[in-house]
KOLMIGU-264482 format. One line per 5 residues: their letters; for each residue y, x, z of N, C-alpha, C. Coordinates in Angstrom, 3 decimals. Layout:
a> Y X Z Y X Z Y X Z  ...
END
This chain:
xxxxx> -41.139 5.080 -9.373 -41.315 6.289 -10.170 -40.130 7.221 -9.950  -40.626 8.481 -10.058 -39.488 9.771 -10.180 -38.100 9.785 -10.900  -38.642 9.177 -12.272 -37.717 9.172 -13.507 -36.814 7.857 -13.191  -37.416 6.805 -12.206 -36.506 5.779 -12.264 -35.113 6.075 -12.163  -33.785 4.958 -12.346 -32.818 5.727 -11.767 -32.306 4.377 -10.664
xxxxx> -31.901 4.957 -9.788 -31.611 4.272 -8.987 -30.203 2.911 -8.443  -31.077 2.071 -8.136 -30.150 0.420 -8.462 -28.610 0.394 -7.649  -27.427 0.329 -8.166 -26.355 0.463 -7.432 -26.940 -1.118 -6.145  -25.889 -0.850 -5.241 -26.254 -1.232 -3.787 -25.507 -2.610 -4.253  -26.218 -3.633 -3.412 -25.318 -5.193 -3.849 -25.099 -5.855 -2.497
xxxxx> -24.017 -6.151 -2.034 -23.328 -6.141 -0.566 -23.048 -7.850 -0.719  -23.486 -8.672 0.110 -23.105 -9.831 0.471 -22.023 -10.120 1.144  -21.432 -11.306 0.783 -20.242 -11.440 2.067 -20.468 -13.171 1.420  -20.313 -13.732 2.546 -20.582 -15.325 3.118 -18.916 -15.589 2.607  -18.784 -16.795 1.601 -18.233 -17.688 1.482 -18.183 -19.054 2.232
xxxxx> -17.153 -19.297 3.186 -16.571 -20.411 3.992 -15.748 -21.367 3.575  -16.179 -22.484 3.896 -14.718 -23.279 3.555 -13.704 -23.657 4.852  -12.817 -24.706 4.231 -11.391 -24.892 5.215 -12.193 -25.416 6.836  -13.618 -26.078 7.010 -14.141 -26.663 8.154 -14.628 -25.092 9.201  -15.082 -24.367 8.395 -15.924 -23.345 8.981 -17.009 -23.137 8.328
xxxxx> -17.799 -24.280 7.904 -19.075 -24.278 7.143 -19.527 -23.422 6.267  -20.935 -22.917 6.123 -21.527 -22.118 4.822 -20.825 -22.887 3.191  -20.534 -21.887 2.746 -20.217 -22.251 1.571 -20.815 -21.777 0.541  -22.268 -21.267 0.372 -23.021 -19.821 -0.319 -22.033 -18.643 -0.099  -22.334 -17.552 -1.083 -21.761 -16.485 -1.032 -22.068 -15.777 -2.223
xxxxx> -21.444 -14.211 -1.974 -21.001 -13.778 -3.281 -21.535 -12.061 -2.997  -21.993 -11.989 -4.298 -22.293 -10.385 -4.295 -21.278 -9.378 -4.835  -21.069 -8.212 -3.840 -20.380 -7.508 -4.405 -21.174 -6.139 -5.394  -20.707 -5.471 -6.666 -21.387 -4.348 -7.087 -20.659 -3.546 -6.365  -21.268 -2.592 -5.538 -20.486 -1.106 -4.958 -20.108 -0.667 -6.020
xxxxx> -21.017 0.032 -6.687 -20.598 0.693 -8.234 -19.378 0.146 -9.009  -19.057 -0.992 -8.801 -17.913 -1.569 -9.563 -16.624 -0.940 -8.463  -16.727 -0.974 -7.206 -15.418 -0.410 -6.029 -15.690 1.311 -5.998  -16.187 1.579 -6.959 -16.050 3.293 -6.752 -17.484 3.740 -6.487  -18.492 2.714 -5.708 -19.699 3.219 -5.028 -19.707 4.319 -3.681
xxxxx> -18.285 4.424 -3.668 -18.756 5.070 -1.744 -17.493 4.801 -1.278  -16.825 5.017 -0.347 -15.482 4.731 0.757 -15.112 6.689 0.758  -13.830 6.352 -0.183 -13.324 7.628 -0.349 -11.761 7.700 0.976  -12.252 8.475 1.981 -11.103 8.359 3.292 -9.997 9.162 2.574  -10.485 10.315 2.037 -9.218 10.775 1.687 -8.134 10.548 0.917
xxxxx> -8.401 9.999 0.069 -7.944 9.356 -1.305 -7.303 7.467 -0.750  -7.705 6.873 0.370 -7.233 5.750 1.266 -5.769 6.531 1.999  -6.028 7.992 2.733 -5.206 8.298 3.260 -4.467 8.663 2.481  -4.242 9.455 1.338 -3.197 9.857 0.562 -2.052 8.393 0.007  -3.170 7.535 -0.110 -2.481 6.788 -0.910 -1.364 5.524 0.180
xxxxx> -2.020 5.649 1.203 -1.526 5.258 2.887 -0.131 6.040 2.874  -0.279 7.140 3.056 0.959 7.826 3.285 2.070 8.058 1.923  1.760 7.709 1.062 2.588 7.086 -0.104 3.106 6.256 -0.103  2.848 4.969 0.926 3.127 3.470 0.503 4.220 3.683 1.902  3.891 4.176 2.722 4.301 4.614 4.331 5.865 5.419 3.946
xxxxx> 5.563 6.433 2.683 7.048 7.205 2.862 7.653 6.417 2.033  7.549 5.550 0.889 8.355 4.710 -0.063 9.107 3.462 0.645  8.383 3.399 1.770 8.738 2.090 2.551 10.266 2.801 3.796  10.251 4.291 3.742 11.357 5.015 4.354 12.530 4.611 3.765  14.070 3.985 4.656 14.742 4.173 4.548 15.986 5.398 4.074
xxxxx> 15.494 6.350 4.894 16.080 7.887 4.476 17.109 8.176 4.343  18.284 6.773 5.606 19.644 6.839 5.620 20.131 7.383 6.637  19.162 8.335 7.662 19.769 9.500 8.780 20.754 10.199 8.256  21.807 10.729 8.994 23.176 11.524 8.789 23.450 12.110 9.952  23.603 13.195 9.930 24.561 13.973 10.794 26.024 14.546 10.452
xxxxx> 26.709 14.643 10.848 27.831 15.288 10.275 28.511 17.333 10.724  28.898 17.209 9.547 28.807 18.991 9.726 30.438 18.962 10.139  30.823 20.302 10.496 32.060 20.855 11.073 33.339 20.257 10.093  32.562 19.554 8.589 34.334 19.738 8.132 34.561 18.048 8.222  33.531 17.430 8.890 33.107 16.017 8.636 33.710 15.500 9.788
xxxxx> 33.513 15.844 11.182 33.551 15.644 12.454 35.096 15.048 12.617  36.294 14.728 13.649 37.309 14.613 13.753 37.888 15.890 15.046  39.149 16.351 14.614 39.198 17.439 15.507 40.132 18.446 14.994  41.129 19.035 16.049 42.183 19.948 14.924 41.367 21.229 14.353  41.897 22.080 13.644 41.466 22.923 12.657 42.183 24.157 13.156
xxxxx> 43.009 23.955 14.145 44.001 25.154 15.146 42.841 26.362 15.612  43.101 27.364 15.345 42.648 28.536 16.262 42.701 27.957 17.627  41.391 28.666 18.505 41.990 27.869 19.730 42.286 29.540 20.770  42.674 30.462 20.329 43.117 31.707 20.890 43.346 32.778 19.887  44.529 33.592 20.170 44.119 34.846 19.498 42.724 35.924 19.071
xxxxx> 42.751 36.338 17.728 41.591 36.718 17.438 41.311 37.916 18.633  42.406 39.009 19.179 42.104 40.385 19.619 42.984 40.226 21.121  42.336 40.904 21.988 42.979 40.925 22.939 43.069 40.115 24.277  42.029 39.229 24.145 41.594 38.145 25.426 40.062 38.747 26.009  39.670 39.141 25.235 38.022 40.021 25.932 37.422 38.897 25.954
xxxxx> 37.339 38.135 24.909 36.542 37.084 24.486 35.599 37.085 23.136  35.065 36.508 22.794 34.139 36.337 21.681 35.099 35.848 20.879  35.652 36.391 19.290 36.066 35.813 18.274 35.954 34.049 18.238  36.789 33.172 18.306 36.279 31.611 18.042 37.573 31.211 16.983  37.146 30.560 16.510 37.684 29.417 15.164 38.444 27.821 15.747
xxxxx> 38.012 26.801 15.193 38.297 25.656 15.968 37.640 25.036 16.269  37.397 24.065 17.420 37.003 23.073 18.396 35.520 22.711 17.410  35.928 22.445 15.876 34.877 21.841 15.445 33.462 23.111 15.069  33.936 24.081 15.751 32.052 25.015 15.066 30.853 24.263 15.926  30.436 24.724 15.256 28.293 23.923 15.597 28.544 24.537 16.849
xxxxx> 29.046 25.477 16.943 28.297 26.862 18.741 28.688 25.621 19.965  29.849 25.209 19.678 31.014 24.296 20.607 29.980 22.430 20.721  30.780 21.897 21.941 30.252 20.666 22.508 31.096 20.199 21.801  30.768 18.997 21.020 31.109 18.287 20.054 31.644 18.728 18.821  30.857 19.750 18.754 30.901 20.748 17.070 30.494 20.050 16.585
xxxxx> 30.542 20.354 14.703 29.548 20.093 13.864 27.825 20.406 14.137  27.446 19.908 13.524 26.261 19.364 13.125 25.063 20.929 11.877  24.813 22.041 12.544 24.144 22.824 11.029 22.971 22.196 10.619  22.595 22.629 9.174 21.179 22.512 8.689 20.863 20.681 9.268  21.525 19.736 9.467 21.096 18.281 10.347 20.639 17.551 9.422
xxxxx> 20.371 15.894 9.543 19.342 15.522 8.219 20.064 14.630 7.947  19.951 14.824 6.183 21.168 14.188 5.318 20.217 12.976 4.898  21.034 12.325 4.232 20.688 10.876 3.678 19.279 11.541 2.292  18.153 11.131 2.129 17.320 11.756 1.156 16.358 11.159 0.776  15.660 10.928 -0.071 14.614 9.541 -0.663 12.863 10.539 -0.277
xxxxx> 12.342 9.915 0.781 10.963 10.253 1.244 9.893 9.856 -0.257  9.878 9.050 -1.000 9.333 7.972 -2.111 8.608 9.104 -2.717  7.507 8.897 -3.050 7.023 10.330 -4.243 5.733 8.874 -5.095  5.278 9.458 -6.029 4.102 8.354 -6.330 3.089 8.952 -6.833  2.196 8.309 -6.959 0.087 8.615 -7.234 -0.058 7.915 -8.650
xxxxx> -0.495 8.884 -9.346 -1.015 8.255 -10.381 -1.697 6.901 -10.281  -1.572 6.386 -11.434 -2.050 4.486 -11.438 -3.288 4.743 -11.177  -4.298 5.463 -11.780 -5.847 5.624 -11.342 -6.244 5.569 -9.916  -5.605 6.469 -9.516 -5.852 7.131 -8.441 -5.119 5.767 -7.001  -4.214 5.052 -7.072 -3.881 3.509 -6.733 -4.796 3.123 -6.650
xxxxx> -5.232 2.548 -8.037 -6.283 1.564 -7.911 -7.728 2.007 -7.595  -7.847 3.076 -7.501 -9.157 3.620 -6.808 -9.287 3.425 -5.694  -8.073 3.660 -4.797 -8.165 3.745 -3.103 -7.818 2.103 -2.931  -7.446 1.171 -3.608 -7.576 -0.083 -3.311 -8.567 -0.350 -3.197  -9.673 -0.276 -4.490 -11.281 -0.576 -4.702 -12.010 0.056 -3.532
xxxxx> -11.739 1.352 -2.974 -12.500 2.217 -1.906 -11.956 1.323 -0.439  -10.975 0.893 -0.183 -10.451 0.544 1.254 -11.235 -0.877 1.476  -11.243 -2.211 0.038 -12.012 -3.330 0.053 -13.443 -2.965 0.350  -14.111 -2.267 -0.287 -15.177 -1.676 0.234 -15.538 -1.246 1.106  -14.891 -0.715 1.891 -14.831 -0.334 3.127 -15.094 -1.345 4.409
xxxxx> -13.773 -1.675 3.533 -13.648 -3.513 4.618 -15.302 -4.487 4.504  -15.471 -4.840 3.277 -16.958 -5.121 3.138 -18.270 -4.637 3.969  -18.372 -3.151 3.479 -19.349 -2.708 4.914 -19.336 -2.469 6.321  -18.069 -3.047 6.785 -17.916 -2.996 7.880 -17.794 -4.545 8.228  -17.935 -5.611 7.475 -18.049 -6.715 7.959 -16.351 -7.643 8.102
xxxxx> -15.508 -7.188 7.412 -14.399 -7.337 8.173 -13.742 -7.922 6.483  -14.171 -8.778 5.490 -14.022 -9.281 4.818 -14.437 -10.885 4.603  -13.766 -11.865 4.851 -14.352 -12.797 4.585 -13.783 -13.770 3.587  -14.486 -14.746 2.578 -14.210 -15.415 1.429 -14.209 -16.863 1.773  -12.617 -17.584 1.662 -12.869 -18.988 1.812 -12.694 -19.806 0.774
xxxxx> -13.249 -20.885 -0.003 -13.463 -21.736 -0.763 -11.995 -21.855 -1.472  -11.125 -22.730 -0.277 -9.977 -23.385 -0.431 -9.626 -23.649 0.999  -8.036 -23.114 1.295 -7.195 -23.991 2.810 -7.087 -24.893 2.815  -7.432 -25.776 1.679 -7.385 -27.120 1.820 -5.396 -27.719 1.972  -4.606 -26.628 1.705 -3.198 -27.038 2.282 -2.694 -27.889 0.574
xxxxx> -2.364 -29.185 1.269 -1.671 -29.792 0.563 -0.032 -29.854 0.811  0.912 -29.572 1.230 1.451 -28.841 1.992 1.984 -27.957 2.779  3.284 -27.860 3.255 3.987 -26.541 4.313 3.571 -27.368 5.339  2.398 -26.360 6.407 2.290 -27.263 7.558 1.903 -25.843 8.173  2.079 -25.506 9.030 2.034 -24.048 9.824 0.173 -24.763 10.832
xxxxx> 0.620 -26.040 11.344 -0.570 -26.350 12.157 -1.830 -26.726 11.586  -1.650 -26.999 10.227 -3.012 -27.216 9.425 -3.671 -25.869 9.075  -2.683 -25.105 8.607 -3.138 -23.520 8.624 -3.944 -22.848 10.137  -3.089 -22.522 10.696 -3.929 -22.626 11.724 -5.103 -23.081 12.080  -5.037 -24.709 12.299 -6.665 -25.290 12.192 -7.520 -24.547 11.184
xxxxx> -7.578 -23.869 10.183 -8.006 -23.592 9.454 -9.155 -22.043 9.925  -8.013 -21.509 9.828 -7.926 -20.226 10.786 -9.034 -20.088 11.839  -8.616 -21.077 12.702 -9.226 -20.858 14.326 -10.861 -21.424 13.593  -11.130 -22.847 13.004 -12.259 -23.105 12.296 -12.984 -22.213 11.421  -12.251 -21.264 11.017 -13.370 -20.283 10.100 -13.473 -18.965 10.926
xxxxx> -12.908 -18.612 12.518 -12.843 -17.595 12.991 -11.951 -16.360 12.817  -11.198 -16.791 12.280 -10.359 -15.412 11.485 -8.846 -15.446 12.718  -8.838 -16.247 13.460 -7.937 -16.484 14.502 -8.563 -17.287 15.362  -8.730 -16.068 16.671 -9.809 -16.523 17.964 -8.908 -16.495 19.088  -8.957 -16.933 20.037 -8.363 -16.866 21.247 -8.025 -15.648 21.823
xxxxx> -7.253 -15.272 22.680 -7.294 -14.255 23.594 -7.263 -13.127 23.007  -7.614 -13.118 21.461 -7.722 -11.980 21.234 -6.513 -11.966 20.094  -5.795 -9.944 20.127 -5.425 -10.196 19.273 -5.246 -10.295 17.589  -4.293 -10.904 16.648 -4.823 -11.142 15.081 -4.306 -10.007 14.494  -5.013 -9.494 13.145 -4.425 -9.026 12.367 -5.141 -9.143 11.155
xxxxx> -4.227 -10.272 10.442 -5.224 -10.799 9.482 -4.381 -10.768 8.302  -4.946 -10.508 7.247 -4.476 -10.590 5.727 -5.066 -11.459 4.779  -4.347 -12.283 4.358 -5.042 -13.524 3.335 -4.271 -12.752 2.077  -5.374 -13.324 1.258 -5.101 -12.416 -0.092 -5.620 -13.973 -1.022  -4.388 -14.709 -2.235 -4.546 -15.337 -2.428 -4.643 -15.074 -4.192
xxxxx> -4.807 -15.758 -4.858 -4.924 -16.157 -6.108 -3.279 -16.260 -6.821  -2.009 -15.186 -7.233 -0.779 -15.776 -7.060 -0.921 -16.381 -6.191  0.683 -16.500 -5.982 1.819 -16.756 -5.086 1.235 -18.447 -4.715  0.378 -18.699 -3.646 0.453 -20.076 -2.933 1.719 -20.285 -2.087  2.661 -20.898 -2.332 3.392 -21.284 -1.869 3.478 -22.003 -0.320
xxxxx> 1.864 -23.145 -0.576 1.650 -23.448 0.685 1.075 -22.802 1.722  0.626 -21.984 1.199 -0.122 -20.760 2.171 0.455 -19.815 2.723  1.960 -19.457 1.784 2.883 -18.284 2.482 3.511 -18.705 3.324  4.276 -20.146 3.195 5.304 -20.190 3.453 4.573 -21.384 5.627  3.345 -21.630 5.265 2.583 -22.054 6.589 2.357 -20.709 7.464
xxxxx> 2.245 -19.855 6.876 1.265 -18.692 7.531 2.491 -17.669 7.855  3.842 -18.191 7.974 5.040 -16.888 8.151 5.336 -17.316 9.222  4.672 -17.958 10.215 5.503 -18.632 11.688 4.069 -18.371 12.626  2.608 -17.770 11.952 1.871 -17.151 12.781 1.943 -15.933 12.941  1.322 -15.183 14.226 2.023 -13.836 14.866 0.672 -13.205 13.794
xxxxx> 0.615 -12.207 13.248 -0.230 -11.118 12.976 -1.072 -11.567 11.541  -0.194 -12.808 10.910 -1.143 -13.158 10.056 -0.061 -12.548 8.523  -0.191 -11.933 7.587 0.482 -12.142 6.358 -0.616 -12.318 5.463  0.343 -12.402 4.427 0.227 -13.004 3.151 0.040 -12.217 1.797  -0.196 -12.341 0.948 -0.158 -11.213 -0.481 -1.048 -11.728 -1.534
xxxxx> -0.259 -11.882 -2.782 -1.114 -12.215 -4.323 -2.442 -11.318 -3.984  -3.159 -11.596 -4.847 -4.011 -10.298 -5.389 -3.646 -9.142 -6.384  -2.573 -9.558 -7.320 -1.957 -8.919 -8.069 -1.626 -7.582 -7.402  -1.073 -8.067 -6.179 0.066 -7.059 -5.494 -0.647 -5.861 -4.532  -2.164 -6.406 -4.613 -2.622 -5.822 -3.254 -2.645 -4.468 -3.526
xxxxx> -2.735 -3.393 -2.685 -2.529 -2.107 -2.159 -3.597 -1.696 -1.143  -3.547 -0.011 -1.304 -5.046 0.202 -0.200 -4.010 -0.084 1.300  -2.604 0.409 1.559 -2.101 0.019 2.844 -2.355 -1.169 3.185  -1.610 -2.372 2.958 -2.329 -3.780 3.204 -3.606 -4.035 3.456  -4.499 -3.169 3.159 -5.922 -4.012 3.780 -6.491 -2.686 4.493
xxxxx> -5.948 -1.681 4.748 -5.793 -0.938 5.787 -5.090 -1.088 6.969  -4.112 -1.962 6.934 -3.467 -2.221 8.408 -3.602 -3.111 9.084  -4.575 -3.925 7.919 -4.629 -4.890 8.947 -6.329 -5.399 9.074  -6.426 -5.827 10.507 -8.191 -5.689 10.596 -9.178 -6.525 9.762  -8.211 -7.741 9.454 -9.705 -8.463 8.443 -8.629 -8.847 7.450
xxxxx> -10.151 -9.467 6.527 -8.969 -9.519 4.786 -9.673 -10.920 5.246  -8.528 -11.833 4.397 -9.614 -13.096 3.826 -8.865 -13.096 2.629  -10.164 -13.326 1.315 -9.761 -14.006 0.176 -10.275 -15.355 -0.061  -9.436 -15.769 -1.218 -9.829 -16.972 -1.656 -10.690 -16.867 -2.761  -11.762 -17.820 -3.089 -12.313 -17.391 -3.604 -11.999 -16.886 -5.259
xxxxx> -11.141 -17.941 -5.783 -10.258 -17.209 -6.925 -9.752 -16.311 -7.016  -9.338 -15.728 -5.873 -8.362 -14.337 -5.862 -9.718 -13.039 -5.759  -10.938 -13.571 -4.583 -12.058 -12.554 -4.678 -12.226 -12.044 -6.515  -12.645 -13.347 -7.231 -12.928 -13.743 -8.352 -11.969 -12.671 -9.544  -10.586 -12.904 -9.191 -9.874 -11.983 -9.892 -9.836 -10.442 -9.292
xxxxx> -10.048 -9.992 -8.404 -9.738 -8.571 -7.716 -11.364 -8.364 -8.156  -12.192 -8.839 -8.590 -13.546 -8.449 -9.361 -13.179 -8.071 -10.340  -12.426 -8.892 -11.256 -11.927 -8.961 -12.699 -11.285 -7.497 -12.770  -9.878 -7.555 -11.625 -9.331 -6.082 -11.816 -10.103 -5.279 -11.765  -10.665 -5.131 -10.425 -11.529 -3.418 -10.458 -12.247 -3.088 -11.903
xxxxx> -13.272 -3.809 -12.186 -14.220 -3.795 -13.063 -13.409 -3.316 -15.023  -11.947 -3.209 -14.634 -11.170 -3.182 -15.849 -11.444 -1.679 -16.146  -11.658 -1.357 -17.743 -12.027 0.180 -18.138 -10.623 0.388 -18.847  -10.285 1.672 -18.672 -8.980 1.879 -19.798 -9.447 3.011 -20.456  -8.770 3.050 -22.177 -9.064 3.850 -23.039 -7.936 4.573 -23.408
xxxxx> -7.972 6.266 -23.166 -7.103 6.830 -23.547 -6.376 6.810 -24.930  -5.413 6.586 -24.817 -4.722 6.921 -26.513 -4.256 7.618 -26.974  -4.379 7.410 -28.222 -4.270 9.010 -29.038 -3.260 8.660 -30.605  -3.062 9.800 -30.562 -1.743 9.209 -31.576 -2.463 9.074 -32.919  -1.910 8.295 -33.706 -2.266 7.916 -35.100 -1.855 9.138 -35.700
xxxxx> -1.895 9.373 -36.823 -1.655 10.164 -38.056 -0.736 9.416 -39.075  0.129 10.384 -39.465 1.421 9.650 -39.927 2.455 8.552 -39.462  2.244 9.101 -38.062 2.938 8.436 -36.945 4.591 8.256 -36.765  5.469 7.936 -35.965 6.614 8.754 -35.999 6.846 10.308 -35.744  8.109 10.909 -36.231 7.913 12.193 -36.432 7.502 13.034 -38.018
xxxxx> 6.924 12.177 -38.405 6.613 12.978 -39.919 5.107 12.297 -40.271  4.278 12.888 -41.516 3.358 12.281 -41.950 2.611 13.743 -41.904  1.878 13.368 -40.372 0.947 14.410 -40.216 -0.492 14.260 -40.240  -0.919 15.555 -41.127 -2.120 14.873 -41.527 -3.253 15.449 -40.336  -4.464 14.870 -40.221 -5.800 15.765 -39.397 -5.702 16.693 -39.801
xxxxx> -6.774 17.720 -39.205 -6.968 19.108 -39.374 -7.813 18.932 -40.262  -9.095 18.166 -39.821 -10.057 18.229 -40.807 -9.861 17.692 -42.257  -8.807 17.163 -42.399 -8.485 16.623 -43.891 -7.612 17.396 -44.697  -7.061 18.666 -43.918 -6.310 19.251 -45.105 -6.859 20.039 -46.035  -6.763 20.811 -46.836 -7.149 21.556 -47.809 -6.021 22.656 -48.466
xx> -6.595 23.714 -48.753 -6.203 24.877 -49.153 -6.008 25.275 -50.331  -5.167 25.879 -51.047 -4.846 26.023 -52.808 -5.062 27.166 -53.079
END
């Protein structure tokens, strides 16, 4: 019918375990990640995480900074020369430094909404493009770099010949999972807590666990309610508008 309204989209992604094997799988609501892949709002928030991560300790040094005498190096009148100062002006080879780039903080930030929007839009992204996958459990009882691996190469997420760039996104801080997975080339690591739209933008596939999928559901799906100040708050005992009255 006309009047119907129409069913948000429900996106599968195959749950694996530590062998490779089907493990069922899990539906995602689009509508819960924003309902479309917002690029611009991925890129803004990309190049936020990109300039905060700037050092911004470049220096040049200007004429009074440099080492060098401060002597006239000729009379001002009378050589049929151009007026000059000392050794150290910018005009001169091994002058100061004009207008050069000082030490300065690149860092600016995005509203919290607007964060967690382009996180929800970039996972989504990753989803319809296939490049998300959900594993059970690593099965790591243990720091073992080669059990990880086995793991890896068994669920496809690290193939031969080719190269990795993989992001495991865990449930908190697994210990055995960070500290196995920091001695493979292209693989990191990250809570779910922590995740960011950069992190699963830079790198080509996500894997979660399924607890951590489980909670990054939990986050997105979170509503916040603006607040508003009480009446007779700090500051004085102010009353509504609609409750005062006139003499």
């Amino acid at each position: 019918m006309a009047n119907e309204k129409a069913q948000p989209a429900q996106l599968q992604v195959k749950v694996k375990n530590a062998k490779g094997g089907d493990a069922g799988s899990v539906q995602v609501d689009e509508s819960k990640l924003g309902g479309m892949v917002k690029n611009r709002l991925m890129h803004a928030a990309t190049v936020m995480y990109h300039a905060n991560m700037r050092a911004g300790t470049h220096c040049t040094k200007t004429r009074s900074e440099i080492t060098g005498s401060t002597k006239k190096l000729y009379r001002q009148k009378g050589t049929g020369r151009a007026r000059a100062g000392s050794r150290k002006a910018p005009q001169r080879k091994h002058g100061g430094t004009v207008f050069g780039p000082r030490p300065r903080q690149y860092g600016f930030e995005m509203p919290k909404k607007q964060r967690r929007a382009a996180v929800k839009s970039a996972v989504l992204g990753k989803v319809k493009d296939g490049e998300v996958q959900i594993l059970d459990s690593f099965g790591l009882t243990e720091v073992k770099t080669k059990a990880l691996n086995e793991v890896l190469k068994a669920t496809g997420l690290v193939q031969k010949n080719q190269r990795t760039s993989l992001l495991i996104v865990t449930d908190g801080i697994d210990k055995n999972v960070w500290l196995s997975a920091r001695n493979i080339e292209g693989v990191s690591v990250t809570p779910v807590q922590d995740l960011n739209a950069r992190e699963v933008i830079v790198h080509k596939t996500v894997a979660f666990t399924k607890p951590a999928f489980d909670k990054f559901n939990e986050l997105a799906s979170r509503t916040y309610v603006k607040r508003t100040k009480k009446a007779g708050g700090a500051g004085g005992s102010e009353t509504p508008r609609a409750a005062r009255t006139t003499s």
